[in-house]
N, CA and C of each residue as an Amber inpcrd file, in Angstrom:
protein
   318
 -25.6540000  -3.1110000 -26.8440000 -25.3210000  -1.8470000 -27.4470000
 -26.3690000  -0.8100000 -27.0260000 -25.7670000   0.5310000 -26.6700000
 -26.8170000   1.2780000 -26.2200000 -26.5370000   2.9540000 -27.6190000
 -27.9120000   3.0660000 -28.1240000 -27.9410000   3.9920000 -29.3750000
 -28.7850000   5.0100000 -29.2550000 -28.2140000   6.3330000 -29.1060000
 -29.0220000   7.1630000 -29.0170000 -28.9850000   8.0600000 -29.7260000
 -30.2290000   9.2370000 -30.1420000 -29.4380000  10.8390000 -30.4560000
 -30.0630000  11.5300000 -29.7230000 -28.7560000  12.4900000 -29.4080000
 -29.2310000  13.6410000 -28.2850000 -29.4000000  14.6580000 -29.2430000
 -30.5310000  15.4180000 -28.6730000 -30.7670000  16.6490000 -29.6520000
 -30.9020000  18.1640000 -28.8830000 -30.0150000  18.8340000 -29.2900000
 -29.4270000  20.1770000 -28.6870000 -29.6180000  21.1970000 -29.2750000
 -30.8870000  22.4000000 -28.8680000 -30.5570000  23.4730000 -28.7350000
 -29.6120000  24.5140000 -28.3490000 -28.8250000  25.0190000 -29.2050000
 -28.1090000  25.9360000 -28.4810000 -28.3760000  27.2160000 -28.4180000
 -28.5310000  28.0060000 -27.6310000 -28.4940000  29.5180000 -26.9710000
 -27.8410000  30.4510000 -27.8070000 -28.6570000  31.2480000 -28.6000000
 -28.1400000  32.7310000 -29.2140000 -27.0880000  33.0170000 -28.7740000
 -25.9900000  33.1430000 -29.3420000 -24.5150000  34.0450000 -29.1560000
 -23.2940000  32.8730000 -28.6960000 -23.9690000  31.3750000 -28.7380000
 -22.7870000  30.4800000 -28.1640000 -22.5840000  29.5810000 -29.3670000
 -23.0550000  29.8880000 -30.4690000 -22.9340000  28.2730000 -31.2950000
 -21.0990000  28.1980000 -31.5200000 -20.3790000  29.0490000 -31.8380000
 -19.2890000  28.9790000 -32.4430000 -18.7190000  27.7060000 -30.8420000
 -18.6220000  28.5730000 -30.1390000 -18.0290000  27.6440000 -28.7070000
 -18.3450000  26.7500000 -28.6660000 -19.9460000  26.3510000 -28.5430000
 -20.5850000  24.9370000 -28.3580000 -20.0270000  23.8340000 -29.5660000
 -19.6230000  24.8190000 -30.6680000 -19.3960000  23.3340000 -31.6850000
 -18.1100000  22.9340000 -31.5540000 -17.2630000  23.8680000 -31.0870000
 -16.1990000  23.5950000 -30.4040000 -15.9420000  22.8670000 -29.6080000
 -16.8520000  22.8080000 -28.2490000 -16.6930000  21.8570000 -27.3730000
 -17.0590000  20.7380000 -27.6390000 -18.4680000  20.4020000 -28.4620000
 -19.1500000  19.5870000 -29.0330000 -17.7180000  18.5060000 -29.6360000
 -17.2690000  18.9530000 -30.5640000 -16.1760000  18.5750000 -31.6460000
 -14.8940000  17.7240000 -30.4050000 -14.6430000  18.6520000 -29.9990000
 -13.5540000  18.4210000 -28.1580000 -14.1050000  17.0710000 -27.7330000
 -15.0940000  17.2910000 -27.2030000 -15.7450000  15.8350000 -26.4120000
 -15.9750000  14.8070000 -27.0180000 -16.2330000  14.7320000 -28.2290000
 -16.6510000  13.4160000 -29.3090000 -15.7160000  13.3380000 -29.5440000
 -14.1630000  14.1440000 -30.3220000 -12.7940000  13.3920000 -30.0970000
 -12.4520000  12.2900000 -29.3560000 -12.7720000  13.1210000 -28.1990000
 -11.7440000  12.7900000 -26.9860000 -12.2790000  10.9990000 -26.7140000
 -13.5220000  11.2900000 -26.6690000 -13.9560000  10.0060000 -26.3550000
 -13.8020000   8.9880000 -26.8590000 -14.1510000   8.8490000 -28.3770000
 -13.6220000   8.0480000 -29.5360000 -12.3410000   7.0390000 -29.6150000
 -11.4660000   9.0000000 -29.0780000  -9.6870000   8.1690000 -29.0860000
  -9.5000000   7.4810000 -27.7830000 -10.4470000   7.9110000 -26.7180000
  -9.8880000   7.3480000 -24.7770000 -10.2540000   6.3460000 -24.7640000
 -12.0160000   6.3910000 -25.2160000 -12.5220000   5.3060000 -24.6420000
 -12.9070000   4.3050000 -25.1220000 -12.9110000   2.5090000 -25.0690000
 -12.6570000   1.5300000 -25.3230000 -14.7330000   1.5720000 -25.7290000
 -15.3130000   1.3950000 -24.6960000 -16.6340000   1.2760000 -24.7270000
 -17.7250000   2.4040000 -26.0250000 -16.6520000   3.4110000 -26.2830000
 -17.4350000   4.7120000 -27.1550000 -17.1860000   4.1000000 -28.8800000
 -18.0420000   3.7100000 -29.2980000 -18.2450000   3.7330000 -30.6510000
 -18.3340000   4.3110000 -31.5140000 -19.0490000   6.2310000 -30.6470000
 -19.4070000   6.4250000 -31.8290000 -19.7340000   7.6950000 -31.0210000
 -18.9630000   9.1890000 -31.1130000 -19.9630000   9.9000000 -30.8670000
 -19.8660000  11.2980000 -31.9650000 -21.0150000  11.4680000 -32.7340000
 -20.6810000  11.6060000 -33.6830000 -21.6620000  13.4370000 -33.9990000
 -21.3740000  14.5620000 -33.8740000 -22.1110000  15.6760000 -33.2440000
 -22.0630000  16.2100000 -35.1740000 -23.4550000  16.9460000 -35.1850000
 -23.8630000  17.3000000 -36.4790000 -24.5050000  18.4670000 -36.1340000
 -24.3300000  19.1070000 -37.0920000 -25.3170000  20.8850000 -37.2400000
 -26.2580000  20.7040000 -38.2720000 -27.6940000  20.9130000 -37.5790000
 -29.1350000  20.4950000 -38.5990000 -28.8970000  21.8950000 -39.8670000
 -28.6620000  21.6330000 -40.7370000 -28.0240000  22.9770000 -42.1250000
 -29.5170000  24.1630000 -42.0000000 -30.6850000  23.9460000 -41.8580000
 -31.4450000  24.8160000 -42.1840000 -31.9560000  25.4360000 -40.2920000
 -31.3840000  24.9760000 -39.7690000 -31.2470000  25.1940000 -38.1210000
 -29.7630000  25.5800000 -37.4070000 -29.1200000  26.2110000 -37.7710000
 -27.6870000  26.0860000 -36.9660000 -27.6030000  26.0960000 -35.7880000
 -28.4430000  26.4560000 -34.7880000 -28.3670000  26.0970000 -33.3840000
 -28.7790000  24.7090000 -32.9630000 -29.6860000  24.2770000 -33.8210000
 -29.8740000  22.8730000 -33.6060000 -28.8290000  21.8640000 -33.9040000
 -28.5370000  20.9470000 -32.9830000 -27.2280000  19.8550000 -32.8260000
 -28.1080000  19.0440000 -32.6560000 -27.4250000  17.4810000 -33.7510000
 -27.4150000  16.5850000 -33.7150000 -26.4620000  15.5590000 -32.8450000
 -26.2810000  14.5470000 -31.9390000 -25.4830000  13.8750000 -31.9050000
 -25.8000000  12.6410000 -31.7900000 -24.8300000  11.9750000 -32.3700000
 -25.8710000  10.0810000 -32.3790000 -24.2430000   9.2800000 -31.1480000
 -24.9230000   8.9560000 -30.8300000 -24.0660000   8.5030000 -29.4650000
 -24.1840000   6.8120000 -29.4820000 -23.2930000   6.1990000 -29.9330000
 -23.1520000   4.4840000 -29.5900000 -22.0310000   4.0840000 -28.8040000
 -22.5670000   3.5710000 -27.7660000 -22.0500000   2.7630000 -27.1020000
 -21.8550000   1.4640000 -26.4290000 -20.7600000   0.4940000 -26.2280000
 -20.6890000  -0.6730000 -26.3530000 -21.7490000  -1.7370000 -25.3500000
 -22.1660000  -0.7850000 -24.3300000 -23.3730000  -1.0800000 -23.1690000
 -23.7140000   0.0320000 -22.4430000 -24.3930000  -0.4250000 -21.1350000
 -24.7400000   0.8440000 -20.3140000 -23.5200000   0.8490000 -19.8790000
 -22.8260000  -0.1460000 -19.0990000 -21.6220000  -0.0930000 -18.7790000
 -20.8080000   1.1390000 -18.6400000 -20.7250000   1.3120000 -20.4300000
 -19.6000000   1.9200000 -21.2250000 -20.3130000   3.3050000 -20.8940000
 -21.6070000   3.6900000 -21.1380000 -21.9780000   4.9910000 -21.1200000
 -21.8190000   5.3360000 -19.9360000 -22.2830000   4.6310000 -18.4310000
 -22.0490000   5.2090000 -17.5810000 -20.4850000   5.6810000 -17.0920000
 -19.3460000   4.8010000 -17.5790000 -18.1640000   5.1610000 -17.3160000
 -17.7870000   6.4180000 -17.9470000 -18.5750000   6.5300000 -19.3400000
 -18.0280000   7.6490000 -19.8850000 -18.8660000   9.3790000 -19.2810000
 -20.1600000   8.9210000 -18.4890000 -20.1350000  10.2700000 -17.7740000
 -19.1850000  11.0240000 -16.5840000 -18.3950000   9.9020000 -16.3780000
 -17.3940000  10.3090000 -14.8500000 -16.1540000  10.4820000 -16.0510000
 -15.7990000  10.5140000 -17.0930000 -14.0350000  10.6850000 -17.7140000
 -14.0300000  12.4660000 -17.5550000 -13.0960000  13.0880000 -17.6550000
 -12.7350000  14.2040000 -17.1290000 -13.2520000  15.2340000 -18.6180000
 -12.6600000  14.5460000 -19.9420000 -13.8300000  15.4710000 -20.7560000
 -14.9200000  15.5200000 -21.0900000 -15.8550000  14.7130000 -20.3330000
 -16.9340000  14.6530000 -20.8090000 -17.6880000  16.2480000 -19.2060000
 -17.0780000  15.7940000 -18.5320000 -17.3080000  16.4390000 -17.1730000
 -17.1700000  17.9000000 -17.5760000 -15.7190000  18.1760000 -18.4070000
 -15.8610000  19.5330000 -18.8130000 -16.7560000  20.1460000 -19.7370000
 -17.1190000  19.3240000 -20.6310000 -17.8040000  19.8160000 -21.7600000
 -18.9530000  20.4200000 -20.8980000 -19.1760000  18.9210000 -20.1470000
 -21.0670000  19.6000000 -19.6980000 -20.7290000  20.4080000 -18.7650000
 -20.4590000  20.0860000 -17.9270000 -20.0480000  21.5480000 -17.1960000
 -19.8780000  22.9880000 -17.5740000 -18.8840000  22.9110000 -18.8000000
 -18.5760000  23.9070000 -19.0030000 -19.3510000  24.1630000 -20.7600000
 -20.6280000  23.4830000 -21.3320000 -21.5470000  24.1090000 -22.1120000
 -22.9360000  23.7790000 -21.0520000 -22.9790000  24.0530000 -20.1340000
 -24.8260000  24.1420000 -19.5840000 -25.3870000  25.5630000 -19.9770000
 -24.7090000  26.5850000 -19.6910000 -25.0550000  28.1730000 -19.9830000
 -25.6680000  28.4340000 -21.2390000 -24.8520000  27.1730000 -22.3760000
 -25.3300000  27.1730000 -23.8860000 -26.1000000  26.7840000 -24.1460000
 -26.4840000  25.9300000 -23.3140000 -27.6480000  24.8080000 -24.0220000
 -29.4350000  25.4880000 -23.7610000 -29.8840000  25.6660000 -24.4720000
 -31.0950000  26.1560000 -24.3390000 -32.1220000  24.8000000 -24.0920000
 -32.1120000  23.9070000 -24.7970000 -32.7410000  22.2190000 -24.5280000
 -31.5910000  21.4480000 -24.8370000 -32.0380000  19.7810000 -23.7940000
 -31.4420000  18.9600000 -24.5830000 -32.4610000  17.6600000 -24.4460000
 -32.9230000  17.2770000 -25.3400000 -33.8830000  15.6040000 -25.1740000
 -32.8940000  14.5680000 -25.6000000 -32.7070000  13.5850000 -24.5910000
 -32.0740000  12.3000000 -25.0020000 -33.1270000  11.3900000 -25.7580000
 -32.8770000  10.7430000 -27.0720000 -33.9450000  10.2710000 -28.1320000
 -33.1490000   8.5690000 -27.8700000 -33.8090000   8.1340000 -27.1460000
 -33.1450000   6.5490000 -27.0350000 -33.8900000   5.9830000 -28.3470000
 -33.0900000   4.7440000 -28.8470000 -32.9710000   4.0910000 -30.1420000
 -33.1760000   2.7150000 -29.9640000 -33.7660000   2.0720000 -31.1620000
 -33.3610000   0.8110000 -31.0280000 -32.9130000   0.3170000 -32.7200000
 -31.8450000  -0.3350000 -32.9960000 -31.0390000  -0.3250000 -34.0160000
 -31.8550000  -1.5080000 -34.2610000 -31.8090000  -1.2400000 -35.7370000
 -32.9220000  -2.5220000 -36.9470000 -31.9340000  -3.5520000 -37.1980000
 -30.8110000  -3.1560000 -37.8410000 -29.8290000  -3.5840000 -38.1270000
 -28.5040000  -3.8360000 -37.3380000 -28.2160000  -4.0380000 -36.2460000
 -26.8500000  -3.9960000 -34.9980000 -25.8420000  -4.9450000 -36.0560000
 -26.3170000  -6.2410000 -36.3690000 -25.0430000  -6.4550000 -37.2860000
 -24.4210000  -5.7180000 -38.7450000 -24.9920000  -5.1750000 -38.4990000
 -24.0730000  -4.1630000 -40.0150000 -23.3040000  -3.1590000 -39.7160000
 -23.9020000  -2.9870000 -38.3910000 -22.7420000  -1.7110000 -37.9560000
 -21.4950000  -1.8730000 -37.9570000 -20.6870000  -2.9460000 -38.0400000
 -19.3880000  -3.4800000 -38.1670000 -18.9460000  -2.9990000 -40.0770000
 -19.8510000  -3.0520000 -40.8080000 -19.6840000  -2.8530000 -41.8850000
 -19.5460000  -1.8690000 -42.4660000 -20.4570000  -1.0120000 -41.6410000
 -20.7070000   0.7890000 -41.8710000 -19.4420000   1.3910000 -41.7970000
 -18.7180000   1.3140000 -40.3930000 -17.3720000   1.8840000 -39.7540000
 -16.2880000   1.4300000 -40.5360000 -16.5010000   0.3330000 -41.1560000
 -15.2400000  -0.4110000 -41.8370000 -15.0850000   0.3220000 -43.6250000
 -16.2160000   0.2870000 -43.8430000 -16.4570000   1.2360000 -45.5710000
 -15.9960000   2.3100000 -45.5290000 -16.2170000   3.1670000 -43.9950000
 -15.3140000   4.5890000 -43.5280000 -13.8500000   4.7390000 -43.9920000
């Protein structure tokens, strides 16, 4: 399992779009792709340009397939102008067997 959160600045005058696309791409993936667990995009409440997203996926496998699918290509493509930073925060999960439990209480 590969667990991360990416953490995103966004650029004065784009948040409405970016959460848009943000929202678009974590759909899409969820419903396409077999390997995506989880991609799950949040707005920090006392930061609104700051984005959260916690990203699980079933291996590297899975993540690397999911940078070549066609919405993931658009999103980034088409939010780079927005993004003021982005740091990928790699993870290591305490708990991996409960995560079956978490999604299922959903």
């Amino acid at each position: 399992m590969l667990v991360r959160i990416a953490e995103i600045e966004v650029n004065e005058g784009y948040l409405e779009e970016y959460l848009v696309a943000a929202h678009n791409v974590g759909t899409k993936s969820v419903e396409r792709e077999d390997g995506v667990i989880c991609i799950f995009p949040m707005q920090v409440k006392e930061s609104p340009n700051t984005i959260r997203i916690l990203e699980i996926y079933r291996d590297e496998e899975a993540y690397q397939a999911h940078l070549q699918t066609p919405h993931f290509l658009e999103y980034k493509q088409g939010t780079l102008h927005m993004v003021k930073s982005l740091q990928l925060v790699a993870t290591e999960p305490l708990a991996p067997e409960a995560m079956p439990l978490i999604f299922k209480k959903y």
